[in-house]
N, CA, C and O atoms as a Tripos MOL2 file, in Angstrom:
@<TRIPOS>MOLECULE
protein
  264   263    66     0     0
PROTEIN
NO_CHARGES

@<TRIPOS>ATOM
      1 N         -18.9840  -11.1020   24.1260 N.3       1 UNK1
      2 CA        -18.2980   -9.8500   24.0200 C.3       1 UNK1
      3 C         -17.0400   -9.9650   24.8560 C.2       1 UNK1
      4 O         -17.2570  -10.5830   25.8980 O.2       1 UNK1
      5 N         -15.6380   -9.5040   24.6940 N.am      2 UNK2
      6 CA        -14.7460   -9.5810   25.1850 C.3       2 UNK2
      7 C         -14.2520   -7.7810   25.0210 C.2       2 UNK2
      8 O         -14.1350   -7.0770   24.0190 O.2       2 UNK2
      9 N         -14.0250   -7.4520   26.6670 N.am      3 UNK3
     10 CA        -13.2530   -7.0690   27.0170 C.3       3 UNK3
     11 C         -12.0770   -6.9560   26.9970 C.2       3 UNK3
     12 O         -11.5820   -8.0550   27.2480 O.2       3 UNK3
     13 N         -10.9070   -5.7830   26.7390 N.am      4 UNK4
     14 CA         -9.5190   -6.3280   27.0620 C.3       4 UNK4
     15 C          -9.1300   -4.7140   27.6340 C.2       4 UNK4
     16 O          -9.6230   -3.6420   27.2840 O.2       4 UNK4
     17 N          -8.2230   -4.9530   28.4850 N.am      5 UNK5
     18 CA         -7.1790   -3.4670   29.3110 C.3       5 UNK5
     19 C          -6.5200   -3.4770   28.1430 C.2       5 UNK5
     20 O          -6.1420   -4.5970   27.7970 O.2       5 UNK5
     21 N          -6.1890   -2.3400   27.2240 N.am      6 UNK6
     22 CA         -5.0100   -2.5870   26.4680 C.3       6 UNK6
     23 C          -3.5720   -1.8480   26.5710 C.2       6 UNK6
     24 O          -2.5990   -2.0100   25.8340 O.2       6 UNK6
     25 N          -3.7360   -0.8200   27.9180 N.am      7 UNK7
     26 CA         -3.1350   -0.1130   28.2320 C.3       7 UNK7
     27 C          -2.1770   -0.9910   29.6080 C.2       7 UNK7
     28 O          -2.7340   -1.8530   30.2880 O.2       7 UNK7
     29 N          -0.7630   -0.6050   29.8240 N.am      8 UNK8
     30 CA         -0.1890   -1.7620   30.8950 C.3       8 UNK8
     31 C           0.9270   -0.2440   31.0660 C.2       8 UNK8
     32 O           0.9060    0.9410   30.7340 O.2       8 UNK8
     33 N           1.9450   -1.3210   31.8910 N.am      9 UNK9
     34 CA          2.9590   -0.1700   32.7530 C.3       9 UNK9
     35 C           3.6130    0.4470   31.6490 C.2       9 UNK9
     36 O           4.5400    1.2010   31.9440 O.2       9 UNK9
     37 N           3.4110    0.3370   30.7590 N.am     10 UNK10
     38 CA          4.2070    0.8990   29.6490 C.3      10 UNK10
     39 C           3.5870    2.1480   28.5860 C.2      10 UNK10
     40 O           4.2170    2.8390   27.7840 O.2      10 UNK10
     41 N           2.3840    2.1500   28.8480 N.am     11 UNK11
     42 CA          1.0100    3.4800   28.1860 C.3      11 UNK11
     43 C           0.6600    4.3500   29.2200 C.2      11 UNK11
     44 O          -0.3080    5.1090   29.2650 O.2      11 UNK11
     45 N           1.9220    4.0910   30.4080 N.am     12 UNK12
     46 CA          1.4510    5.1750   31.3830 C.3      12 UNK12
     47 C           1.6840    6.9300   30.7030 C.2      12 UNK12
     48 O           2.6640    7.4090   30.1320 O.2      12 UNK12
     49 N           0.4120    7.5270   31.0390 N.am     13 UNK13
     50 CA         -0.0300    8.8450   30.5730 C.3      13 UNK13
     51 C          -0.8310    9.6170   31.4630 C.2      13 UNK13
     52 O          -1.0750    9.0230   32.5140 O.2      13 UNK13
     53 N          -1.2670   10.6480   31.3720 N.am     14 UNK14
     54 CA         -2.2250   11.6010   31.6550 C.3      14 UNK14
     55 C          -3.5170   11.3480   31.5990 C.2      14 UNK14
     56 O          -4.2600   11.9100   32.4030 O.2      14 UNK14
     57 N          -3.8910   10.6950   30.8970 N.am     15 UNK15
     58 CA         -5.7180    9.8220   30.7720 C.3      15 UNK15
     59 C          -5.7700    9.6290   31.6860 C.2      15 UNK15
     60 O          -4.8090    9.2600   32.3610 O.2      15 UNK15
     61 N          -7.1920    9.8370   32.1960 N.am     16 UNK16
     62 CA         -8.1930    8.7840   33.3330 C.3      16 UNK16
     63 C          -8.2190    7.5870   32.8320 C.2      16 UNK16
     64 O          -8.0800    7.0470   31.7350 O.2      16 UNK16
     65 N          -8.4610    7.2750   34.0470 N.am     17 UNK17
     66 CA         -9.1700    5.4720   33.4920 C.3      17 UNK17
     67 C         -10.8070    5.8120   33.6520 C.2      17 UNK17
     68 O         -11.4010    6.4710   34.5050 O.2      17 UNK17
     69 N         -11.3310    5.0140   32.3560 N.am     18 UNK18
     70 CA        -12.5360    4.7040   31.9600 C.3      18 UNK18
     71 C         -12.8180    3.7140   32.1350 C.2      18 UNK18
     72 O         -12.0870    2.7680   31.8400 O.2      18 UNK18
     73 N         -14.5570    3.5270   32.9470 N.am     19 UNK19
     74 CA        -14.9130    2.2710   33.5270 C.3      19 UNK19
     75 C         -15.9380    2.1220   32.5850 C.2      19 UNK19
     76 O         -16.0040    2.9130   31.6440 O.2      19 UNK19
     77 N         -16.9410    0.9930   32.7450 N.am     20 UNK20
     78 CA        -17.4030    0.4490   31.6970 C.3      20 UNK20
     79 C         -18.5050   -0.3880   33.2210 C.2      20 UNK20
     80 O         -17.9390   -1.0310   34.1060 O.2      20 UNK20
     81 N         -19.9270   -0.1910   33.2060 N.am     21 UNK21
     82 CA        -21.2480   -1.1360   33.9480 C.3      21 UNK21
     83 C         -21.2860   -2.2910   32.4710 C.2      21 UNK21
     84 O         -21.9210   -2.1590   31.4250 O.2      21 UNK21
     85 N         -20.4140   -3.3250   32.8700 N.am     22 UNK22
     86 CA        -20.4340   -4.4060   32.0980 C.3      22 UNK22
     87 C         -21.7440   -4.8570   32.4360 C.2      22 UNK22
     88 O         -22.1530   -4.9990   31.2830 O.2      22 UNK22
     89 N         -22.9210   -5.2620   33.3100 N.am     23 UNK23
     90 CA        -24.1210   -5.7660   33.4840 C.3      23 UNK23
     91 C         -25.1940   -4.8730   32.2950 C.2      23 UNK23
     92 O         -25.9600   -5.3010   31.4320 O.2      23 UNK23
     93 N         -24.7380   -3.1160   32.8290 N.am     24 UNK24
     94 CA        -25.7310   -2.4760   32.3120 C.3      24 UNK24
     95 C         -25.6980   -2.2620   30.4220 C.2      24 UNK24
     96 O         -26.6440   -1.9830   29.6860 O.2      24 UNK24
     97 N         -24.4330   -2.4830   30.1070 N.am     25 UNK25
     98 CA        -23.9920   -2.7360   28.8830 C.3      25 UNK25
     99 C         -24.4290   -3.8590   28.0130 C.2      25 UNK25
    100 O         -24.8170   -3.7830   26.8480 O.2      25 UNK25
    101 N         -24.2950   -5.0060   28.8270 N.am     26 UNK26
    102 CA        -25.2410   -6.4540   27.5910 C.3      26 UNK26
    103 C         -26.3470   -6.4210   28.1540 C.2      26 UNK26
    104 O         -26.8640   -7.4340   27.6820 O.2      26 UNK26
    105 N         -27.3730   -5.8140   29.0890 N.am     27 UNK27
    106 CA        -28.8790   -5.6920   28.7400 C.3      27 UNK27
    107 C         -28.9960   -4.3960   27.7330 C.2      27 UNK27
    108 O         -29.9950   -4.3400   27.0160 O.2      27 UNK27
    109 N         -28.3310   -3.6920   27.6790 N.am     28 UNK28
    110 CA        -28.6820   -2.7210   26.5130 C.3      28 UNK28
    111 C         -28.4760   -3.5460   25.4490 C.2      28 UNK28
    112 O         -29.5090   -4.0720   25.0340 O.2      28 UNK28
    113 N         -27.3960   -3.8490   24.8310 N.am     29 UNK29
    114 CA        -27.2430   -4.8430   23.9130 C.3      29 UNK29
    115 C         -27.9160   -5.9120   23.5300 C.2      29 UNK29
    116 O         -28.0460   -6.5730   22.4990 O.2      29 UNK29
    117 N         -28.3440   -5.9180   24.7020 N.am     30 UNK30
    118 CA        -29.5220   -7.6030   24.3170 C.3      30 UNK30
    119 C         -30.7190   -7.1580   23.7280 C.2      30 UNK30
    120 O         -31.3560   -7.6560   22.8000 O.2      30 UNK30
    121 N         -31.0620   -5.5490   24.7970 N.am     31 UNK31
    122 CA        -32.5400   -5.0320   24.1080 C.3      31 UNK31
    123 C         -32.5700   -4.6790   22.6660 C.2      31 UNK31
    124 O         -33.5280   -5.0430   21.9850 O.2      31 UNK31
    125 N         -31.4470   -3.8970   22.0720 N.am     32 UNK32
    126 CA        -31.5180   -3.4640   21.2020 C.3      32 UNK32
    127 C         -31.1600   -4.8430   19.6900 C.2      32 UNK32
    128 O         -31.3790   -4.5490   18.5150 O.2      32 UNK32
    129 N         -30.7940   -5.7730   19.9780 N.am     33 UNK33
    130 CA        -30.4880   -6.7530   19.1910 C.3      33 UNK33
    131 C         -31.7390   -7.7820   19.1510 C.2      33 UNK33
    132 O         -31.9200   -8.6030   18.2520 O.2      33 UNK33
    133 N         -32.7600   -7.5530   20.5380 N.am     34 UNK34
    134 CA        -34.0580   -8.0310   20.0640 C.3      34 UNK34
    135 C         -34.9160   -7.1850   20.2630 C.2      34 UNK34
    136 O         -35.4370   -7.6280   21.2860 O.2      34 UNK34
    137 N         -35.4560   -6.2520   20.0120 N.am     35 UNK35
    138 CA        -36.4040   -5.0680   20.2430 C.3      35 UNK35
    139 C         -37.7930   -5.5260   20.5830 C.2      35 UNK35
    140 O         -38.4560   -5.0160   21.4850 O.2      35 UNK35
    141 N         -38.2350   -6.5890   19.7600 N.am     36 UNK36
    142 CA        -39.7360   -7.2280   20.2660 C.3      36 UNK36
    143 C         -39.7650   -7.8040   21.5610 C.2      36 UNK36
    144 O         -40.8190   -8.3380   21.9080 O.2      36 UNK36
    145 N         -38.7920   -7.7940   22.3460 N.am     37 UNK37
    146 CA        -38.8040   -8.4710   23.6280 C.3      37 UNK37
    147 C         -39.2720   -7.7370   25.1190 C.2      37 UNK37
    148 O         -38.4120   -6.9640   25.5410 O.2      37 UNK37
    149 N         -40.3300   -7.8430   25.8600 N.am     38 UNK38
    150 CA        -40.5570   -7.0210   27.0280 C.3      38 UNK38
    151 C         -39.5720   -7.5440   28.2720 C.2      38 UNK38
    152 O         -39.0240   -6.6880   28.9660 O.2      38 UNK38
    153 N         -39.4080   -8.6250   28.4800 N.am     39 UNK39
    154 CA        -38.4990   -9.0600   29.7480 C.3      39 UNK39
    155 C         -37.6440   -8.7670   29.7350 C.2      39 UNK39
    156 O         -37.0540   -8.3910   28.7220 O.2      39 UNK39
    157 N         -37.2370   -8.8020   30.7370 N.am     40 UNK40
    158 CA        -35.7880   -8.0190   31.3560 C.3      40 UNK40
    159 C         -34.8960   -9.3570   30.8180 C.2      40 UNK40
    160 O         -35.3750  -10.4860   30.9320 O.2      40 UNK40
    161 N         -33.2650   -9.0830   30.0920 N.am     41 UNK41
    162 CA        -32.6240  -10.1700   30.2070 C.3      41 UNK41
    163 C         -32.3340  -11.1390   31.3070 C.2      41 UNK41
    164 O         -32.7330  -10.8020   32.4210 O.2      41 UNK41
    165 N         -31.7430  -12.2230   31.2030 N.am     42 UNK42
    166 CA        -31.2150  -12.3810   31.9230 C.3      42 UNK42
    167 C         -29.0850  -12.4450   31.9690 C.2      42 UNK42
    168 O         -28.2760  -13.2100   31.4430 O.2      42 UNK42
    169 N         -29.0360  -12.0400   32.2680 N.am     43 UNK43
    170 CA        -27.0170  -11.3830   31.9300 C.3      43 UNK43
    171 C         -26.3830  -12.5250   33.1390 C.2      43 UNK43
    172 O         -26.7200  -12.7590   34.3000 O.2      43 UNK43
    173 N         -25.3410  -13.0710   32.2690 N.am     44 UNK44
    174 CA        -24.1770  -13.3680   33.1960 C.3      44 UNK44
    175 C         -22.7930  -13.0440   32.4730 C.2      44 UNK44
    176 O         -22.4960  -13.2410   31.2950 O.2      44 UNK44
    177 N         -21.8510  -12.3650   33.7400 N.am     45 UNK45
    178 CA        -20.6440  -12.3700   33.2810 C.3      45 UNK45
    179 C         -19.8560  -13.1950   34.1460 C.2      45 UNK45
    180 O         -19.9640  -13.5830   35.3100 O.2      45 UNK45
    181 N         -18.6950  -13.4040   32.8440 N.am     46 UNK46
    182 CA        -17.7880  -14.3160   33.8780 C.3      46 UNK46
    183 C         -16.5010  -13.7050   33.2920 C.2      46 UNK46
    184 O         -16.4610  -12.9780   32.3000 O.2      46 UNK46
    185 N         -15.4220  -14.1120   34.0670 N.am     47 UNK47
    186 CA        -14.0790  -13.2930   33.5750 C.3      47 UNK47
    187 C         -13.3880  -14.8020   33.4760 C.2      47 UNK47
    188 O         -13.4510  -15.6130   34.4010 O.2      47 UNK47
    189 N         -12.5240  -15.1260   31.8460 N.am     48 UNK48
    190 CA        -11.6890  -15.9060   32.0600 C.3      48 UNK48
    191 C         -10.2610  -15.8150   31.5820 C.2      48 UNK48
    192 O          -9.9100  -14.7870   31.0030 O.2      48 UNK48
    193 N          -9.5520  -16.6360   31.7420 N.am     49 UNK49
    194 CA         -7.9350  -16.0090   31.5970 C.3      49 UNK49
    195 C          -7.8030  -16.1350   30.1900 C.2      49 UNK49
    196 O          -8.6160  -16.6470   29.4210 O.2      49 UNK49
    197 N          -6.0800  -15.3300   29.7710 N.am     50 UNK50
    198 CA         -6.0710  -14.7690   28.7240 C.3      50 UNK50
    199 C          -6.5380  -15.8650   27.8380 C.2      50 UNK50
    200 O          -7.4070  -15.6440   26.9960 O.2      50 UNK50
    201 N          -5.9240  -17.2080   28.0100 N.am     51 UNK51
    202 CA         -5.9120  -18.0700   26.9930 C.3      51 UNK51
    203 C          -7.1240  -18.8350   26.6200 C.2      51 UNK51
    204 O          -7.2070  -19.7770   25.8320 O.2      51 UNK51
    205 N          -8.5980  -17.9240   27.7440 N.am     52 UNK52
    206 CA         -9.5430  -18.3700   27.4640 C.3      52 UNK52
    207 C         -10.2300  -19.8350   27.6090 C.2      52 UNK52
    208 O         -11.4000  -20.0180   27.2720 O.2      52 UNK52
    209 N          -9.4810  -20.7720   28.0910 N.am     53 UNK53
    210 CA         -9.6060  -22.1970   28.5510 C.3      53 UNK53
    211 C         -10.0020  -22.2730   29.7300 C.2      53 UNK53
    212 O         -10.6820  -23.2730   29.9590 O.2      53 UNK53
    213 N          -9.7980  -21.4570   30.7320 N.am     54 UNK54
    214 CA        -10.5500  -21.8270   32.2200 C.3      54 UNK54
    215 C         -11.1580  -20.1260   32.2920 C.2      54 UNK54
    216 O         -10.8460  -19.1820   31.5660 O.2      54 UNK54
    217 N         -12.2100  -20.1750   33.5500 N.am     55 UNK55
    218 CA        -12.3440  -19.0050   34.5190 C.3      55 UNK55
    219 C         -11.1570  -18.6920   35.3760 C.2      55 UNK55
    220 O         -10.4300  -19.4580   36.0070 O.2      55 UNK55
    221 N         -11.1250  -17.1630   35.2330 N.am     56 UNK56
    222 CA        -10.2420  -16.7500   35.9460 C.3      56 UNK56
    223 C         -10.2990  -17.2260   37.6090 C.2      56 UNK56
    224 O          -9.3460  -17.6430   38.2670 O.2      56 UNK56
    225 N         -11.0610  -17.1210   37.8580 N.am     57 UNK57
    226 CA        -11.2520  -17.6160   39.4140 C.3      57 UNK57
    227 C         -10.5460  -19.0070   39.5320 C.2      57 UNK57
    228 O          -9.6910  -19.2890   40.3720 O.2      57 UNK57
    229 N         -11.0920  -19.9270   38.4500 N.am     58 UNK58
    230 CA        -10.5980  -21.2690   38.6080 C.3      58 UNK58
    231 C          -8.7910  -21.2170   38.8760 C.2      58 UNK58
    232 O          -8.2760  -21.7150   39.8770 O.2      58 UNK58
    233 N          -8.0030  -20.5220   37.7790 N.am     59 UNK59
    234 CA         -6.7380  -20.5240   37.6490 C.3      59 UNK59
    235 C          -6.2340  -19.7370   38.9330 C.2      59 UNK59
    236 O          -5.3090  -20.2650   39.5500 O.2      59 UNK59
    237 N          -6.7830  -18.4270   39.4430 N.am     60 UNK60
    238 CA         -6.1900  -18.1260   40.6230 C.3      60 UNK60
    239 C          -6.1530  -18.7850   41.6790 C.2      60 UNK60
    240 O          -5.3060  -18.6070   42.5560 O.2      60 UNK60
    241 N          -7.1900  -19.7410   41.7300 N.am     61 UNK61
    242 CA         -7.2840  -20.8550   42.8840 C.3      61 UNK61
    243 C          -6.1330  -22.1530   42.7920 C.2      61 UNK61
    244 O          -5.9650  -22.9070   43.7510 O.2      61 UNK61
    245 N          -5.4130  -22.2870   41.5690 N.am     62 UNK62
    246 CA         -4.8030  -23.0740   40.9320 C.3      62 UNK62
    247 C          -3.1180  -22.7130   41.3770 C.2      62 UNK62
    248 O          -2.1500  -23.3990   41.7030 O.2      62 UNK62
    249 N          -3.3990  -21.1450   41.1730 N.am     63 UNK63
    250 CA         -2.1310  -20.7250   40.9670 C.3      63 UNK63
    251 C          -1.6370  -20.3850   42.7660 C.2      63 UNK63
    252 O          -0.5500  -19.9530   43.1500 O.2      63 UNK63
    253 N          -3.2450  -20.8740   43.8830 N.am     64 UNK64
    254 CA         -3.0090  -20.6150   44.8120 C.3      64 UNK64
    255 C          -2.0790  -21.8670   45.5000 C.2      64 UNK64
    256 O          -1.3120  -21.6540   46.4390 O.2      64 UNK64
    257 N          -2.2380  -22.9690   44.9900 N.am     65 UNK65
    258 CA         -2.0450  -23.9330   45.3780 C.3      65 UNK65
    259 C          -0.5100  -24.3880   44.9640 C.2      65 UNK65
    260 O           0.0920  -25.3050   45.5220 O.2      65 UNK65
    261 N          -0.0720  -23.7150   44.0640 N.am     66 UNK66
    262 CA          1.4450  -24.0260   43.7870 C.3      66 UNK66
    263 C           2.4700  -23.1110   44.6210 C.2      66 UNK66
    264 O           3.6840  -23.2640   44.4860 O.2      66 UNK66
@<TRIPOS>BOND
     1     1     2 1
     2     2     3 1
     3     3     4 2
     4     3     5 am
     5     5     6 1
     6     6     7 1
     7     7     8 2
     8     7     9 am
     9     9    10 1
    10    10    11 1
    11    11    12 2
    12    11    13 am
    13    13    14 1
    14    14    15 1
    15    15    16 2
    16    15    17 am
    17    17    18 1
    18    18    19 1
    19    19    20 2
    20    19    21 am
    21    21    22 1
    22    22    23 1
    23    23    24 2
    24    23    25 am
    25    25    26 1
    26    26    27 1
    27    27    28 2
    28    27    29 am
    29    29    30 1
    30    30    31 1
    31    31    32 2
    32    31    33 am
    33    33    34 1
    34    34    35 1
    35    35    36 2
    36    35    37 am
    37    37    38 1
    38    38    39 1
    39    39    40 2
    40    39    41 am
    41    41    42 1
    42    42    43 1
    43    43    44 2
    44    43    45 am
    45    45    46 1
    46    46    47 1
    47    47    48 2
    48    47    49 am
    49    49    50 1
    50    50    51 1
    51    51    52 2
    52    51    53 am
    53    53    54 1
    54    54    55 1
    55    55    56 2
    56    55    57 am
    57    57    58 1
    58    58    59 1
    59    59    60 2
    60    59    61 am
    61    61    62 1
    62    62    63 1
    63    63    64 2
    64    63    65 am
    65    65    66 1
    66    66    67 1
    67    67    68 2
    68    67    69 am
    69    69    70 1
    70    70    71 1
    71    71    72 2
    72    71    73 am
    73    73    74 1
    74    74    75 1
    75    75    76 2
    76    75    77 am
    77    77    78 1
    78    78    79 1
    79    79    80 2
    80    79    81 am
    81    81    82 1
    82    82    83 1
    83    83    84 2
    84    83    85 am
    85    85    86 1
    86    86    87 1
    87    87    88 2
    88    87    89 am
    89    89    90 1
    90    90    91 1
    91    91    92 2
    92    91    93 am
    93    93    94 1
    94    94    95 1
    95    95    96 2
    96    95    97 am
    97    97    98 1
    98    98    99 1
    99    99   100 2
   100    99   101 am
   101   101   102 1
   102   102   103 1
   103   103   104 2
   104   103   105 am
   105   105   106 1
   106   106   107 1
   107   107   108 2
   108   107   109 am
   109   109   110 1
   110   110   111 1
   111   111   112 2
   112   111   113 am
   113   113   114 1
   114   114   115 1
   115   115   116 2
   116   115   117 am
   117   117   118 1
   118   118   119 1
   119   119   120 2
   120   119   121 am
   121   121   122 1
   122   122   123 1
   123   123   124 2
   124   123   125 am
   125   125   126 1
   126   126   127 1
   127   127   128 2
   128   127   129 am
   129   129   130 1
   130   130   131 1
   131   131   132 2
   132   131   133 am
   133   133   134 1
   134   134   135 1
   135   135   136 2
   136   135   137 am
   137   137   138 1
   138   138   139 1
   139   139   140 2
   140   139   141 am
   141   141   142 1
   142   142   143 1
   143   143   144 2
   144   143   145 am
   145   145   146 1
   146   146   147 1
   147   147   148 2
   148   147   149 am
   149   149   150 1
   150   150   151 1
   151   151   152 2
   152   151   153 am
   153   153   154 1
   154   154   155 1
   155   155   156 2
   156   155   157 am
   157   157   158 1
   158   158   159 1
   159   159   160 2
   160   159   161 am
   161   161   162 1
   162   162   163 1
   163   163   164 2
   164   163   165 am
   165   165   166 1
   166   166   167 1
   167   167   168 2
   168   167   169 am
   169   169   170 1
   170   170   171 1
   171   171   172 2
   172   171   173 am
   173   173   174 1
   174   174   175 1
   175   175   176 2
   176   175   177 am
   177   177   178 1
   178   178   179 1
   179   179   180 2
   180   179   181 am
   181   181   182 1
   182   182   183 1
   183   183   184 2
   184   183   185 am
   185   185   186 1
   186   186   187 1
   187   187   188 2
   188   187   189 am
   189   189   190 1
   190   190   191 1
   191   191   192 2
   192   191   193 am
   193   193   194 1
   194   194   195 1
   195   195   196 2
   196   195   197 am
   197   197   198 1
   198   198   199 1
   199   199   200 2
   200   199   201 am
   201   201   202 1
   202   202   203 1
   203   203   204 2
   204   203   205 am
   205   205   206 1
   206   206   207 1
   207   207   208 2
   208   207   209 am
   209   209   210 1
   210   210   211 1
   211   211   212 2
   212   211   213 am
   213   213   214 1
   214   214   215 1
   215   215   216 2
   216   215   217 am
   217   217   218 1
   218   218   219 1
   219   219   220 2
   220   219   221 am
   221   221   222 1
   222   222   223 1
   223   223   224 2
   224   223   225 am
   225   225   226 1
   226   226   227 1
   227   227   228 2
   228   227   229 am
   229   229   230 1
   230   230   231 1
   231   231   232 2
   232   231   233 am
   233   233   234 1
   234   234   235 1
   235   235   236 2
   236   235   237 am
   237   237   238 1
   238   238   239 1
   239   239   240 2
   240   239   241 am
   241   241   242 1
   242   242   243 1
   243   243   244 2
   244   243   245 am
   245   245   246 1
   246   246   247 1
   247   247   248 2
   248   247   249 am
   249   249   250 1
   250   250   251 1
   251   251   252 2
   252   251   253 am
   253   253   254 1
   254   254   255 1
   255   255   256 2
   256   255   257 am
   257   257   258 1
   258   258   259 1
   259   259   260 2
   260   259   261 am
   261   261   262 1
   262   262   263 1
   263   263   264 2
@<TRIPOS>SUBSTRUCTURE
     1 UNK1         2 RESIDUE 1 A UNK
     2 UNK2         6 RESIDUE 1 A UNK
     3 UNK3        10 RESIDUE 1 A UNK
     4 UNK4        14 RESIDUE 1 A UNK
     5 UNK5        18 RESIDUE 1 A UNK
     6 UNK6        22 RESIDUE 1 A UNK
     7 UNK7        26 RESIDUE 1 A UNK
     8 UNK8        30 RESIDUE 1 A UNK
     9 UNK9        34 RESIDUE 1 A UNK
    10 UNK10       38 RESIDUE 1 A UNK
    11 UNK11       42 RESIDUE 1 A UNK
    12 UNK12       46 RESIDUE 1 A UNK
    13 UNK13       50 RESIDUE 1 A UNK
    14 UNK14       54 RESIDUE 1 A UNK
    15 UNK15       58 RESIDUE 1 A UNK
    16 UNK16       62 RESIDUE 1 A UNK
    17 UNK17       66 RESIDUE 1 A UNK
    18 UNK18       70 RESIDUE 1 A UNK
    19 UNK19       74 RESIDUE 1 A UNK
    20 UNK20       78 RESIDUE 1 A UNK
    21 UNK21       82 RESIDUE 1 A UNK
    22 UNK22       86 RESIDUE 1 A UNK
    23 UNK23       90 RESIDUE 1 A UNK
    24 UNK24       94 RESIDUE 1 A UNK
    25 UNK25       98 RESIDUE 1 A UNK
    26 UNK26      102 RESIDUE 1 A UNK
    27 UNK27      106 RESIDUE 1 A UNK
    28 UNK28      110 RESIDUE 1 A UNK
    29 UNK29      114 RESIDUE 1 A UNK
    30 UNK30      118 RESIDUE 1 A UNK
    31 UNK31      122 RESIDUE 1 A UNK
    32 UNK32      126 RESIDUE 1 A UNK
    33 UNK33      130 RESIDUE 1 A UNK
    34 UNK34      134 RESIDUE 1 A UNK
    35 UNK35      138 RESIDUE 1 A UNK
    36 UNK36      142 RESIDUE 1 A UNK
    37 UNK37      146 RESIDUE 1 A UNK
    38 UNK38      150 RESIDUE 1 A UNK
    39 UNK39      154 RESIDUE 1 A UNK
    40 UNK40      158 RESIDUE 1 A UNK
    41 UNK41      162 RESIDUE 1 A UNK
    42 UNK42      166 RESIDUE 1 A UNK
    43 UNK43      170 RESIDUE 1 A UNK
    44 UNK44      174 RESIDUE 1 A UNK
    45 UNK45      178 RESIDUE 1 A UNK
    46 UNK46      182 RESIDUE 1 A UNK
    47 UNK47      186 RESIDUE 1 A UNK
    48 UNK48      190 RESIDUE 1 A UNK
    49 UNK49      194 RESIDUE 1 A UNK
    50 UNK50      198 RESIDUE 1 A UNK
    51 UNK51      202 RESIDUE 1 A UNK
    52 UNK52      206 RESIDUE 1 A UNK
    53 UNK53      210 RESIDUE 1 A UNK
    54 UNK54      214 RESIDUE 1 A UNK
    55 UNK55      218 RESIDUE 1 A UNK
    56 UNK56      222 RESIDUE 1 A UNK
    57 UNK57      226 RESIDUE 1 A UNK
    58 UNK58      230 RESIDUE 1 A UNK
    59 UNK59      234 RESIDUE 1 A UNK
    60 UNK60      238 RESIDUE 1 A UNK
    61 UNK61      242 RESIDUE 1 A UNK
    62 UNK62      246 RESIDUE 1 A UNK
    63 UNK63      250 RESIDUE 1 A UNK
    64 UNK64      254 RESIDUE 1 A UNK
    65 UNK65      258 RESIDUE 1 A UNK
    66 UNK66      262 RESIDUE 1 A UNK
């Protein structure tokens, strides 16, 4: 599942910002896509950059070093 902000300095408005329990969101998703299942998932998220080739963490550490 991918996430995206699609709003930037330029959709500035009157809206709140809306948050999103990304953990509590793909165990719902997981339950309901297997319903016969009693265990709890197990969920990992990871955030990676736009172009999708590394973790974000990796590239900020990258981008620390230049």
């Amino acid at each position: 599942m991918r996430f995206v902000n699609l709003a930037d300095r330029f959709d500035i408005s009157s809206q709140e910002t809306k948050y999103i329990d990304v953990i509590k969101f793909a165990e719902t998703f997981y339950k309901q896509a297997n319903p016969g299942l009693s265990e709890n998932p197990m969920v990992k998220i990871e955030e990676y950059s736009l172009t999708y080739n590394q973790l974000q963490s990796e590239l900020d550490a990258k981008r620390e070093q230049f």
